[in-house]
N, C-alpha and C positions, 0 to 999 in steps of 0.2 A: 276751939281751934282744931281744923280737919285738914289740915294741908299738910301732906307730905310729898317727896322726893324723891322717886326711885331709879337711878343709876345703873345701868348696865355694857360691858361690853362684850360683845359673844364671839363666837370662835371664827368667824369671821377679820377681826380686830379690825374692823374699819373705822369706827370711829365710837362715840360715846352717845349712849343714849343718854337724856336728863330730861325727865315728866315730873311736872307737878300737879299733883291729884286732888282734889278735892273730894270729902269721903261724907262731907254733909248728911247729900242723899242718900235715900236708899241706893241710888246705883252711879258710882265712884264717875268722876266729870273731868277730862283734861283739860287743865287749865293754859297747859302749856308746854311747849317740849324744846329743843334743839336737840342734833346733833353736834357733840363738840368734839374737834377733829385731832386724830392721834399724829402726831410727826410721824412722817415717813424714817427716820432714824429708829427712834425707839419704835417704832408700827416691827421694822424689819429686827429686832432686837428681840421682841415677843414673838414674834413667829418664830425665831431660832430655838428661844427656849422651850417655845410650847415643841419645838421636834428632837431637843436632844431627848438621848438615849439615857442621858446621865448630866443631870445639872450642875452646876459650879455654883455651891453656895452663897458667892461675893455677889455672881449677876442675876441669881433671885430676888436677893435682899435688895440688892439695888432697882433691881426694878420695880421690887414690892414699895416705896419710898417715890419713885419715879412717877407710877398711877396714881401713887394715893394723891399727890400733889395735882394728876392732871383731873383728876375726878372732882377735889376741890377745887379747880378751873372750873371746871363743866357747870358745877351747882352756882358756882359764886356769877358767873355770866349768865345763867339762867334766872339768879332773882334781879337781873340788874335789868335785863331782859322786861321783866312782870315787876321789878318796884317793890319787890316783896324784902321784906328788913330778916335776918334769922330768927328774931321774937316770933314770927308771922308763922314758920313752919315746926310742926310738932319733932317731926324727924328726917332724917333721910335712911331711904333701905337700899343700903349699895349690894350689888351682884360681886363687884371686882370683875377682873381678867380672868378665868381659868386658867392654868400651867399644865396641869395632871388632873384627871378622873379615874380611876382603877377604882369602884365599886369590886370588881372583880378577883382583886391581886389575894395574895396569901393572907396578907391585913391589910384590910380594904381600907384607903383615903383615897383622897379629893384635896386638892391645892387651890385659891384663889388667893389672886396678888390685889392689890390696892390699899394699901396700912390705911385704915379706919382712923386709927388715930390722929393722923395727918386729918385727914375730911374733917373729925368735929372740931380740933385746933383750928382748925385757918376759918372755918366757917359757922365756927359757935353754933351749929347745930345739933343734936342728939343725935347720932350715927346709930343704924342697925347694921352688922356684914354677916359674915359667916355662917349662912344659911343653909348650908349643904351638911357639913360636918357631923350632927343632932342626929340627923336623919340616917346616916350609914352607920353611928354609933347606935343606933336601935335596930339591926340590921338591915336598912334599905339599900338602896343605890345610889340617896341623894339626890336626885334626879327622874323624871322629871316633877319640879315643883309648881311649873303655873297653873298647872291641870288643878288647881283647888281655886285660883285666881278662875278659873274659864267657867268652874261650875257655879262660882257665884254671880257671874254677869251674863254667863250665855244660855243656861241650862234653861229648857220652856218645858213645862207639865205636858205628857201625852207627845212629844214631839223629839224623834232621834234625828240629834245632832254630832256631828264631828267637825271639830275645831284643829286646824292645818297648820301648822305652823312651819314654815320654810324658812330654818336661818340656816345657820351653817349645816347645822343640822336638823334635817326632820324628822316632826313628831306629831304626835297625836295626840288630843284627849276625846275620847269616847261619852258624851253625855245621854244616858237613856230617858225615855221619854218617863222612867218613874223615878220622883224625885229620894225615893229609899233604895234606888235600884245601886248598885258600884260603879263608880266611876273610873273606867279602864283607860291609861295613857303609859305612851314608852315615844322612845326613838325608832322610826323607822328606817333610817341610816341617813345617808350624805344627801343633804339637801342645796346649799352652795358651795360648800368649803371647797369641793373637789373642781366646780364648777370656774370658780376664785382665782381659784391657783392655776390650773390650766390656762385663763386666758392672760395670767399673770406671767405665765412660763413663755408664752409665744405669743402674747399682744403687749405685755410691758404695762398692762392695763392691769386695774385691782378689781374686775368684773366686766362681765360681757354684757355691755347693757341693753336692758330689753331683749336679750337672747339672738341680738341681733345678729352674730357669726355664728352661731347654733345654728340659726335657722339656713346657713349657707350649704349646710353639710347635710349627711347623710346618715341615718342610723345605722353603723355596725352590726349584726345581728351576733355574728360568731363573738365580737367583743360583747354586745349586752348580754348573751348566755353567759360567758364565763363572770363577768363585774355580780350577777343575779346569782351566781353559785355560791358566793359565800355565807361562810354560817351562820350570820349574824342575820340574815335575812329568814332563816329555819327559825331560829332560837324565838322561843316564848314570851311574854313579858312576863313579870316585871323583866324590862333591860335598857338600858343606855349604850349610848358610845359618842366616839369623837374624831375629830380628825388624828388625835394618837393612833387609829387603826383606820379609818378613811383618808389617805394620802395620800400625795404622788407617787410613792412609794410602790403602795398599795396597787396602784392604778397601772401603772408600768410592770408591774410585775407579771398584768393579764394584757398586755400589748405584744409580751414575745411570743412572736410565732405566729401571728396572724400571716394571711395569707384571702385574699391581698391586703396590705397595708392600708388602715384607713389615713387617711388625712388628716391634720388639726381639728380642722374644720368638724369632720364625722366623728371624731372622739369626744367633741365639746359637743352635738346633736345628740350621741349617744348617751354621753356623761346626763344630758337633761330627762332622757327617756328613761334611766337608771333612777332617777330622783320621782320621776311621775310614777314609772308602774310597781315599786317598793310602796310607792305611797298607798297606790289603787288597790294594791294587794294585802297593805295591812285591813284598810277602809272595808274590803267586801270581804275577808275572813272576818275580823271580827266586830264588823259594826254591819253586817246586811241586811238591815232594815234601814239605816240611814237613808234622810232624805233630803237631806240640806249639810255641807262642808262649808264651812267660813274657813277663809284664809287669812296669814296672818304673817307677818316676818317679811323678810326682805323679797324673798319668792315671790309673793302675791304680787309685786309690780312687774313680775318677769311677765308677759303676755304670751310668749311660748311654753311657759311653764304650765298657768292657771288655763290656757286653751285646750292642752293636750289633756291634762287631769280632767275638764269637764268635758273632754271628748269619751276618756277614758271611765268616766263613770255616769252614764248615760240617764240612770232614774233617780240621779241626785242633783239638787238643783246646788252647784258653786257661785259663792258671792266671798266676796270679804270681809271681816268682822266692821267694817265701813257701813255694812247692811244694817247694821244694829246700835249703831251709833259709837264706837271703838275703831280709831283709827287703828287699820293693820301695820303702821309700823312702830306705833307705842304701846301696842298689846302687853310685852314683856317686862319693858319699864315700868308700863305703872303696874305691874305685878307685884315688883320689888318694892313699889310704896306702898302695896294691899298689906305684904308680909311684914313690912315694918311696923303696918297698923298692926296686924295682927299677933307680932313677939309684945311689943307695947299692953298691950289688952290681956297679956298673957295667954290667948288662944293655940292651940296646933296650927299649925300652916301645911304641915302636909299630909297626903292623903297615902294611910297604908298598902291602898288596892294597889296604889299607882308606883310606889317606891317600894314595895316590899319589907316596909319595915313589921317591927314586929309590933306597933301601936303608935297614937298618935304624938306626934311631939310640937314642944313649943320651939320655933326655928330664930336663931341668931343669938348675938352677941350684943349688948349695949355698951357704946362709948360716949358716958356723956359731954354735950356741947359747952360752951363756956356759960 
């Protein structure tokens, strides 16, 4: 029995991913996916918390209780979906909601909500969650973890590749053409979160689809210097980040005092040229031999995103991990069911180059199913 399950919702909170993987072969096969969709109540109830300053214990809890139950939705309508009985699947590897990331803080945690427990009750399957936690307890960041998912399916002998990932956040994993060589991956910064919410702020809409009011405006210059000033674009990796520090917030802060004022329009063009050349500029510092970027995440269907990037990096051929038989928008999901196989097998799941830790660890928690 190879079938697992992997659940995720990203910082985005648009909806729920749910893949189910088959791990037979040598190289992992989607069986099956859906998106299962968050209510607009609770959607807007999670976006609150992930922005306070200072949480209320009662509407953690309760939301932690809230996911868990729609995450067993998500899985229970996906084998109903495929016919699959819970005997059928070995486990599920839930991501959760993130709350909080501070790899960084005085004592460094990480918060993900979805009670696990809830999952293997309702859906008698063996739950894996809490896969980040392991990892900053052995000093990493936590973060990023598919970069060990990418080098198992994407990594080719003799051939530098870079794997894109545009979700809320963008990131990278660096695969060098020698298979003993380190594999290098971080966050490069805001990939939609900032993109999300602006057209959320002034179109009422939860994304600009296909970039299509992007493409109405105009690049800011004086705004894309200042958005490209900050420090998080210097800093080295190992590092992560989130929309806790890429925010509207964030973003309005470097709108005062422009002169002339851009328009919506030119700050959501500019906001996408901020995501392209962060990316280009992780890409050609530290991967310049790269010759091929697969894209990955919700981005990769923007067309004024993945145009401008293969504009913007001219002796790399860009496709999407679609090129290699992995759909770019269940890259990450079925990540979370590699990692499941992988706490199961009692293996590490993640890579020290990549997270900083101090050695390899075995990732998650086991809840077992009924």
């Amino acid at each position: 029995m190879s079938l697992f399950i992997g659940l995720l919702s990203g910082t985005s909170i648009d909806g729920i991913d749910a893949a189910l993987v088959d791990f037979r072969a040598p190289r992992p096969v989607l069986v099956a996916s859906r998106v299962h969709p968050i209510p607009q109540m609770l959607r807007e109830r999670l976006i609150a918390a992930c922005g306070q300053k200072q949480d209320r214990v009662h509407e953690v809890a309760s939301l932690d209780a809230l996911v868990g139950h729609l995450f067993a939705d998500a899985t229970i309508r996906l084998m109903e979906q495929t016919g699959n009985r819970p005997t059928d699947i070995q486990a599920i590897g839930t991501h959760g909601q993130t709350i909080r990331h501070r790899p960084d803080a005085e004592t460094p945690f990480t918060l993900q909500i979805a009670d696990p427990n809830i999952i293997a009750e309702r859906t008698g399957i063996t739950t894996i969650a809490d896969f980040r936690r392991r990892d900053i307890a052995a000093g990493g960041q936590g973060a990023p973890l598919v970069p060990a998912f990418h080098k198992t399916v994407f990594q080719k002998p003799g051939q530098n590749r870079v794997v894109a990932n545009i979700g809320g956040i963008a990131n990278i994993t660096i695969l060098p053409a020698g298979q003993d060589d380190p594999i290098v991956g971080f966050d490069t910064g805001p990939g939609n979160t900032l993109l999300d919410a602006w057209a959320m702020d002034h179109l009422g809409t939860p994304m600009d689809t296909n970039g299509h009011w992007a493409a109405q405006g105009k690049i800011h210059e004086e705004l894309l210097h200042k958005l490209r000033g900050d420090h998080y674009f210097r800093a080295p990796p190992p590092k992560t980040t989130g929309p806790e520090h890429f925010n509207l917030h964030w973003l309005r802060a470097s709108l005062a005092g422009l002169h002339p004022a851009p328009t919506p329009a030119d700050i959501q063009r500019t906001l996408c040229e901020l995501t392209i050349t962060t990316l280009r500029d992780a890409i050609t510092l530290h991967a310049p031999d790269c010759r091929e970027v697969l894209l990955c995440g919700g981005g990769a269907k923007n067309p004024l995103l993945s145009r401008s990037l293969e504009e913007q990096l001219p002796n790399s051929l860009v496709d999407t991990t679609g090129r290699h038989g992995i759909d770019p928008d269940w890259v990450e999901a079925m990540a979370f069911a590699w990692l499941a196989k992988r706490r199961l097998d009692g293996l590490p799941g993640n890579l020290p180059f990549v997270t900083g830790a101090r050695h390899p660890v075995v990732l998650g928690a086991i809840y077992p199913g009924g």
